[in-house]
ChimeraX commands (.cxc) that place a marker at each C-alpha (Angstrom):
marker #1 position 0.00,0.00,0.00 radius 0.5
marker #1 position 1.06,3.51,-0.33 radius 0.5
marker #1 position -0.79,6.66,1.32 radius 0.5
marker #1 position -2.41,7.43,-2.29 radius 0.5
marker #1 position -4.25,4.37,-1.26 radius 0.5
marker #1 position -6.08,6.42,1.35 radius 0.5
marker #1 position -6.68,9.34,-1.32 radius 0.5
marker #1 position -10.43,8.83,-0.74 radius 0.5
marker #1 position -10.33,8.71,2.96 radius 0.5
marker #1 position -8.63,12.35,2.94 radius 0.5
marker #1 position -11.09,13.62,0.38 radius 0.5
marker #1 position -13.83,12.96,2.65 radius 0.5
marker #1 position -11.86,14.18,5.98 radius 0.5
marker #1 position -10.93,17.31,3.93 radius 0.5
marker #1 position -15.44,17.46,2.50 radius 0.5
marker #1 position -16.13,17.32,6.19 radius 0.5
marker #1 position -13.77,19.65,7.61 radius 0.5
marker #1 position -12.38,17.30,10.20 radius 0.5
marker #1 position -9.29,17.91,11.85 radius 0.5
marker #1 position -6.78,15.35,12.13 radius 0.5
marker #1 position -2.95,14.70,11.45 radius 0.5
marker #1 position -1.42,11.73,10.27 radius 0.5
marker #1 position 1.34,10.18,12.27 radius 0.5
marker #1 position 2.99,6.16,11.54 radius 0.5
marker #1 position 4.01,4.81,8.46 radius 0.5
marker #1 position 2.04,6.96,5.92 radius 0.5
marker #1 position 3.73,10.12,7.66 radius 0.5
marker #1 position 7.35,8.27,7.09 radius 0.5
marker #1 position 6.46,7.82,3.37 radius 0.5
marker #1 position 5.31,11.28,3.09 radius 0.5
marker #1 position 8.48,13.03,4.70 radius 0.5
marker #1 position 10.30,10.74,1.74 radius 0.5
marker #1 position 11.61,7.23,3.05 radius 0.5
marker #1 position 9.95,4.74,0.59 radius 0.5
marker #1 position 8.74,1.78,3.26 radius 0.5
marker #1 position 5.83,-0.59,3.51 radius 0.5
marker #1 position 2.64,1.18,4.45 radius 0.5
marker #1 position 0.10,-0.84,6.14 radius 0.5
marker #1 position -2.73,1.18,7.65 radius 0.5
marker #1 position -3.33,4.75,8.04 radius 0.5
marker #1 position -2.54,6.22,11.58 radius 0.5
marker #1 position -4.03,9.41,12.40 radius 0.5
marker #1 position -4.79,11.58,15.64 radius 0.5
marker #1 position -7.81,13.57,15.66 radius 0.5
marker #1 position -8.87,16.92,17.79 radius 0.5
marker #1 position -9.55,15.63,21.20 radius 0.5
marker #1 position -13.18,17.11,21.33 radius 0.5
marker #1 position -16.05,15.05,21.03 radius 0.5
marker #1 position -17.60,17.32,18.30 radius 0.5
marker #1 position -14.57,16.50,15.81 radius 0.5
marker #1 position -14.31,13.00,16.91 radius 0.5
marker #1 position -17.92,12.14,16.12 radius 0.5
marker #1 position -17.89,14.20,12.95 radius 0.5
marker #1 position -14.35,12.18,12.52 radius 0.5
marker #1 position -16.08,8.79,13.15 radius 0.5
marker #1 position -19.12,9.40,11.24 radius 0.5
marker #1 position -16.54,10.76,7.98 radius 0.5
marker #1 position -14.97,7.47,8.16 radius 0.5
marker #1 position -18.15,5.20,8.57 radius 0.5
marker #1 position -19.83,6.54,5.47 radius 0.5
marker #1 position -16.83,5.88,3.55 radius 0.5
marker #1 position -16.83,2.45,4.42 radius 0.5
marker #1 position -14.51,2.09,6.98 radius 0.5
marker #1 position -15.96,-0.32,10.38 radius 0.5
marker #1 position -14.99,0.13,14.23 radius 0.5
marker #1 position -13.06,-2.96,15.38 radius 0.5
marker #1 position -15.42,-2.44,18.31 radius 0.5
marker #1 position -18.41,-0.29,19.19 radius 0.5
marker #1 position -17.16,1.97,21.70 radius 0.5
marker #1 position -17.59,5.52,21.59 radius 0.5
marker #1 position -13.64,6.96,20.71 radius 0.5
marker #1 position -13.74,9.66,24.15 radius 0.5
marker #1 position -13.68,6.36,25.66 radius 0.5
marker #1 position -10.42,4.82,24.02 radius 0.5
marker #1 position -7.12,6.00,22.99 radius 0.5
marker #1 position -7.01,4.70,19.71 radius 0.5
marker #1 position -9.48,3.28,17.68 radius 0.5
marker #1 position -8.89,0.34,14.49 radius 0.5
marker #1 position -11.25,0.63,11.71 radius 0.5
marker #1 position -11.34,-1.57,8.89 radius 0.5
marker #1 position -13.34,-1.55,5.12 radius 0.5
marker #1 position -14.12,-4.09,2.80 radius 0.5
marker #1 position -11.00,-4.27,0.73 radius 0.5
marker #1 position -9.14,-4.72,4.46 radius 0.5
marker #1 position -7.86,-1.20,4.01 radius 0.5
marker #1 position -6.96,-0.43,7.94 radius 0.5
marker #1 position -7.25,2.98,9.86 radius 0.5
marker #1 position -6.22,3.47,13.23 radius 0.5
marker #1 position -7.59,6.78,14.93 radius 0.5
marker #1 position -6.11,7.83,18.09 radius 0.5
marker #1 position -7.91,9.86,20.40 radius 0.5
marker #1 position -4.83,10.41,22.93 radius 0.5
marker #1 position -1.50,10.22,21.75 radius 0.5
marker #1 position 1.90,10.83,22.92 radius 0.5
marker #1 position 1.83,14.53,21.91 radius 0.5
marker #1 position -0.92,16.26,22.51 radius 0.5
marker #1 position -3.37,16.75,19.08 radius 0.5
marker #1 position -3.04,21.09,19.46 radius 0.5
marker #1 position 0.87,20.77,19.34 radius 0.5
marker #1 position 0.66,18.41,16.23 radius 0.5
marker #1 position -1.46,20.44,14.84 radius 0.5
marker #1 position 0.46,23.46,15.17 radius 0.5
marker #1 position 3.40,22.09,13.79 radius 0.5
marker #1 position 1.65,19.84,11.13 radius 0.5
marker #1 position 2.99,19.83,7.16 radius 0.5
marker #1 position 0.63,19.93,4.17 radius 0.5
marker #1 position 1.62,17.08,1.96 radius 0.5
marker #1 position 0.32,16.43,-1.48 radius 0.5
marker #1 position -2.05,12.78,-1.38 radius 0.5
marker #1 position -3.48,12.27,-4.78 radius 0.5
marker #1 position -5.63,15.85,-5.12 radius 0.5
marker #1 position -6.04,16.27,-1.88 radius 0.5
marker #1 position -3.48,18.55,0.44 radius 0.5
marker #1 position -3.07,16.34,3.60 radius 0.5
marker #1 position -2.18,17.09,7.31 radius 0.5
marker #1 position 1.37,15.11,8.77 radius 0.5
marker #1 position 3.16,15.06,10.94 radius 0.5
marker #1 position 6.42,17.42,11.29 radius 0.5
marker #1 position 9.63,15.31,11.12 radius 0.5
marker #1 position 10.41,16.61,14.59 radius 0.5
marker #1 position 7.34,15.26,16.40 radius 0.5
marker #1 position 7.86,11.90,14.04 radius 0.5
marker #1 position 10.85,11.40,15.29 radius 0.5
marker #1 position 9.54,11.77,18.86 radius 0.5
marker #1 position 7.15,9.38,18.77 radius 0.5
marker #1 position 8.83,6.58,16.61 radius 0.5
marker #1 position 11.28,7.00,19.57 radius 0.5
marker #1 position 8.98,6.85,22.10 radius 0.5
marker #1 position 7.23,3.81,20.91 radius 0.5
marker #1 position 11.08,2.46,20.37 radius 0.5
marker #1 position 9.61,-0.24,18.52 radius 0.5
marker #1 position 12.22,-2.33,16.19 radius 0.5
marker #1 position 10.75,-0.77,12.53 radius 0.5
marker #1 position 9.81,2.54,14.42 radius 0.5
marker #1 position 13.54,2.82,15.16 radius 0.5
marker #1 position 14.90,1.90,11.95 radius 0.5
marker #1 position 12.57,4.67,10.16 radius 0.5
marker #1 position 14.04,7.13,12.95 radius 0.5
marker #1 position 17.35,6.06,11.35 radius 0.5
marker #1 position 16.75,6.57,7.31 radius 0.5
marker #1 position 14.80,9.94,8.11 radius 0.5
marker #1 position 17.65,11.24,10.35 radius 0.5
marker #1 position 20.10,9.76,7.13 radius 0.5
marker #1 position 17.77,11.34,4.81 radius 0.5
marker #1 position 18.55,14.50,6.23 radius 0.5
marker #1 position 22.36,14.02,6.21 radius 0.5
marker #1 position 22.35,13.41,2.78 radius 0.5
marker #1 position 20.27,16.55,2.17 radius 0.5
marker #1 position 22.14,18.89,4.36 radius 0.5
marker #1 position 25.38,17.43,2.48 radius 0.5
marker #1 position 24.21,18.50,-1.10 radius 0.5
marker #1 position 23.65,21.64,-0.02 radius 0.5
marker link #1:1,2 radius 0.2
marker link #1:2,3 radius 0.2
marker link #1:3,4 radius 0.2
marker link #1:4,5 radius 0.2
marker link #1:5,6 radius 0.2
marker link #1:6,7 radius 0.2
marker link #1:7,8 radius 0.2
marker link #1:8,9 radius 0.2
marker link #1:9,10 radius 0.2
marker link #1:10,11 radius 0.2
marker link #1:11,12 radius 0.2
marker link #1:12,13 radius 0.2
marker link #1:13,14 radius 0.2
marker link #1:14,15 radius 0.2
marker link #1:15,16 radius 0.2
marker link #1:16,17 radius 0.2
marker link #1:17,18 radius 0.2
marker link #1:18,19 radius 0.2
marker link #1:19,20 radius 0.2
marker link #1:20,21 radius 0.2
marker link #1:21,22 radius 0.2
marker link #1:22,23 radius 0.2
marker link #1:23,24 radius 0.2
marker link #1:24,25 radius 0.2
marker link #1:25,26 radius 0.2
marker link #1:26,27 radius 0.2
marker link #1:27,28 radius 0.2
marker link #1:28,29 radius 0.2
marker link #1:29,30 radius 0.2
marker link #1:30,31 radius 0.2
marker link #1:31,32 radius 0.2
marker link #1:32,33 radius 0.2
marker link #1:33,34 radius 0.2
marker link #1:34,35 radius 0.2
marker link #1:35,36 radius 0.2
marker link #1:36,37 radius 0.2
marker link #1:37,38 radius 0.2
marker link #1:38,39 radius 0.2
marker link #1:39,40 radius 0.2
marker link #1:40,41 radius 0.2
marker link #1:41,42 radius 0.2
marker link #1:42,43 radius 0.2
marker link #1:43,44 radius 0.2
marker link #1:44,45 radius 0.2
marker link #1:45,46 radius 0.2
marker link #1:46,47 radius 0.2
marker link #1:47,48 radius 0.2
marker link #1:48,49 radius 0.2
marker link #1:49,50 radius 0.2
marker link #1:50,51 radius 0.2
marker link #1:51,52 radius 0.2
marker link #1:52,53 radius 0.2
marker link #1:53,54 radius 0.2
marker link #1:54,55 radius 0.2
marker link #1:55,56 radius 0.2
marker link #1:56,57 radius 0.2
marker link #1:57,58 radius 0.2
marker link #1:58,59 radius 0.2
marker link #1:59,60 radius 0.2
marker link #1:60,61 radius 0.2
marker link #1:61,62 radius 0.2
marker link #1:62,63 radius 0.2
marker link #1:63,64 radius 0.2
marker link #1:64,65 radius 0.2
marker link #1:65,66 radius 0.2
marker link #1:66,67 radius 0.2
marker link #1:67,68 radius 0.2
marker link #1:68,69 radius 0.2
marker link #1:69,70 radius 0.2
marker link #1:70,71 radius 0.2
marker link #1:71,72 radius 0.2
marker link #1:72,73 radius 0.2
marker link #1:73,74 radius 0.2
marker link #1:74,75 radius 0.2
marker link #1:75,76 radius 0.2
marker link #1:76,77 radius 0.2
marker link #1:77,78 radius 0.2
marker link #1:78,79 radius 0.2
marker link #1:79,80 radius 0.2
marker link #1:80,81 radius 0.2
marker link #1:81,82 radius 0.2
marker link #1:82,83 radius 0.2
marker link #1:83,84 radius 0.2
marker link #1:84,85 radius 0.2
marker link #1:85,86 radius 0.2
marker link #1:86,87 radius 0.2
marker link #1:87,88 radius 0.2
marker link #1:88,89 radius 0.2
marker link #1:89,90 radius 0.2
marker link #1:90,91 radius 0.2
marker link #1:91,92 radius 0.2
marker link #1:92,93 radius 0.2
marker link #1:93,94 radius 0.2
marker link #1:94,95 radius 0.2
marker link #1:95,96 radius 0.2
marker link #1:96,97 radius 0.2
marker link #1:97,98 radius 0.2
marker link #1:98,99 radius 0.2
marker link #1:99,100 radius 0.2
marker link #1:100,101 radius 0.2
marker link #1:101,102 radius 0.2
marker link #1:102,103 radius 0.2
marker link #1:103,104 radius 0.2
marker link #1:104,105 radius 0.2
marker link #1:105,106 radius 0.2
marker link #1:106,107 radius 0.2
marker link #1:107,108 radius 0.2
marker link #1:108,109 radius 0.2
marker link #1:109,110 radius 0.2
marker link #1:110,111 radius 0.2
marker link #1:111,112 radius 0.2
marker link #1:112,113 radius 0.2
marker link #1:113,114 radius 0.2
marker link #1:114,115 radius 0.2
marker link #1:115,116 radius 0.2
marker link #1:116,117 radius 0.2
marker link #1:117,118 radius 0.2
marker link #1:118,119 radius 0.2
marker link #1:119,120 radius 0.2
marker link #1:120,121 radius 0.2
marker link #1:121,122 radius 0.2
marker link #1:122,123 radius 0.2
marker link #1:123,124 radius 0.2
marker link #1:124,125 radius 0.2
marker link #1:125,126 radius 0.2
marker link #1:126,127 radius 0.2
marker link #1:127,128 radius 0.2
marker link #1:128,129 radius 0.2
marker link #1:129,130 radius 0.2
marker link #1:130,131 radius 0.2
marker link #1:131,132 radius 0.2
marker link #1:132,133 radius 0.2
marker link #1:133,134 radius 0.2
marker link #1:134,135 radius 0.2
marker link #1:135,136 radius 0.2
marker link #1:136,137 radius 0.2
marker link #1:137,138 radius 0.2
marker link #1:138,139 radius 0.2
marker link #1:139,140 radius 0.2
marker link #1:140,141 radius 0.2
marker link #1:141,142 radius 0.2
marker link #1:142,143 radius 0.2
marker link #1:143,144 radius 0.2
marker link #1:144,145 radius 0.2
marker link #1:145,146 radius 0.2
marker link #1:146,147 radius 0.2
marker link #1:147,148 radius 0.2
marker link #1:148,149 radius 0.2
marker link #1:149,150 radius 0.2
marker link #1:150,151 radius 0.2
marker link #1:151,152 radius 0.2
view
């Protein structure tokens, strides 16, 4: 999968006006390290207005909760469609959603101008998870930008 996979999911975010960033794998692609993608991570406005409107985006476009609990309740959420496509919605994170937001990038998706992640809060949280794979993508981002800050 790549995050043009997902074009569709953003269109609909974006028609709806929800607020989210994306964070994981999709926001490694994005900030240029070709990996596998797998799901879609994303963290969305912590108030139960924009998580609703979030949930209710995401159900008419197909997309299932792993389990029916309200997302206040959780602090992240799986959702799955019918071609298996997976979204994961966190409703806590590690960093707090206003912070993300504040520093978020606009990344081109297909047509659609999509919310990530900066590179400095992706780094923080791939460390903080310290997961095997989360580490090595801390590693080819922070070589990514050696070899950038060496051609110029």
């Amino acid at each position: 999968m790549t995050p043009n996979d997902f074009a569709d999911v953003f269109e609909a975010l974006d028609r709806n006006s929800v607020q989210y960033v994306v964070v994981g794998s999709v926001a490694v692609v994005l900030h240029g390290h070709i990996r596998p993608v797998f799901d879609l991570d994303m963290v969305i406005a912590a108030t139960p207005e924009e998580q609703n409107r979030a949930l209710q985006t995401l159900m008419h476009a197909g997309f299932v909760p792993s389990i029916p609990v309200p997302l206040h309740l959780l602090t992240v959420l799986r959702m799955f469609d019918q071609s298996s496509r997976e979204i994961d919605v966190f409703a806590r994170y590690h960093i707090p959603f206003n912070e993300l937001w504040v520093s978020s990038e606009q990344r081109r998706v297909g047509d659609q101008l999509v919310r990530v992640v900066s590179l400095e809060h992706l780094l923080k949280a791939k460390r903080t998870t310290g997961r095997e794979h989360d580490l090595m993508d801390v590693d080819a981002l922070l070589a990514q930008q050696d070899e950038k800050a060496a051609r110029n």
